[in-house]
C-alpha positions in Angstrom: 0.0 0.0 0.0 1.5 3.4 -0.8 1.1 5.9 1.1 0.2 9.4 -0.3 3.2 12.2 -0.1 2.3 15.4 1.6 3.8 18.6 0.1 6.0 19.7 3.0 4.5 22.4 4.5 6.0 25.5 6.4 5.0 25.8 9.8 2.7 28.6 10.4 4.3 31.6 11.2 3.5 32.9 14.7 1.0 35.5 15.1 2.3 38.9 15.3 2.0 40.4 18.8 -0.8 42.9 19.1 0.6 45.8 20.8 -0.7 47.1 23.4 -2.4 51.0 22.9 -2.5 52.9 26.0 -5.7 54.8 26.5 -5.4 58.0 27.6 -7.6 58.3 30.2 -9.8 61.3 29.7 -10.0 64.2 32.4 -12.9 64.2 34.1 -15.3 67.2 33.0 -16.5 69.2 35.8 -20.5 69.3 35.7 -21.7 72.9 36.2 -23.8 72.9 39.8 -27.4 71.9 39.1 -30.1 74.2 38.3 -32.1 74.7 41.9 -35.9 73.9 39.7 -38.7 75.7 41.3 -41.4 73.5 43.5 -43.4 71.5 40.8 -46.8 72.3 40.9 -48.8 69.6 42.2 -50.8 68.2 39.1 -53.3 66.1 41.2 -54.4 68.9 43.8 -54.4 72.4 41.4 -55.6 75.0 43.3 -59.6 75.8 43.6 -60.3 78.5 40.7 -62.9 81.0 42.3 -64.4 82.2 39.9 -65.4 86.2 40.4 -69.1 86.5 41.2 -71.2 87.5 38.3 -73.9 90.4 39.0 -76.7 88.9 37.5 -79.2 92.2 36.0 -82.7 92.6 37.4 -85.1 89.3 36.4 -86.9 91.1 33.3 -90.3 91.4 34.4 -93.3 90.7 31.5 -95.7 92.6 31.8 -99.2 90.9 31.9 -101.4 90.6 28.7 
């Protein structure tokens, strides 16, 4: 039985080293302070709207047939 020659083949060539990239690391940004928001208005209790009382005229009287 012959046996089948194999073409020689090279060994494979290392892989190239990946080199390390440093990362700067970036400066931290200072925030500006937070903007102080005004009280929220409460959404479930608004306030009571009063309306201005309306002067109602005189009932108009009919005079009698």
């Amino acid at each position: 039985m012959l046996g089948v020659l194999l073409p020689e083949v090279p060994p494979p060539e290392p892989a190239a080293p990946v080199p390390e990239v440093s990362v700067d690391e970036p400066e931290p940004v200072e925030l500006p302070e937070p903007v102080e928001l005004p009280e929220p208005m409460s959404v479930l209790e608004p306030e009571p709207v009063v309306p201005e009382p309306v002067e109602l005229p005189d009932p108009l009287v009919l005079p009698e047939p």
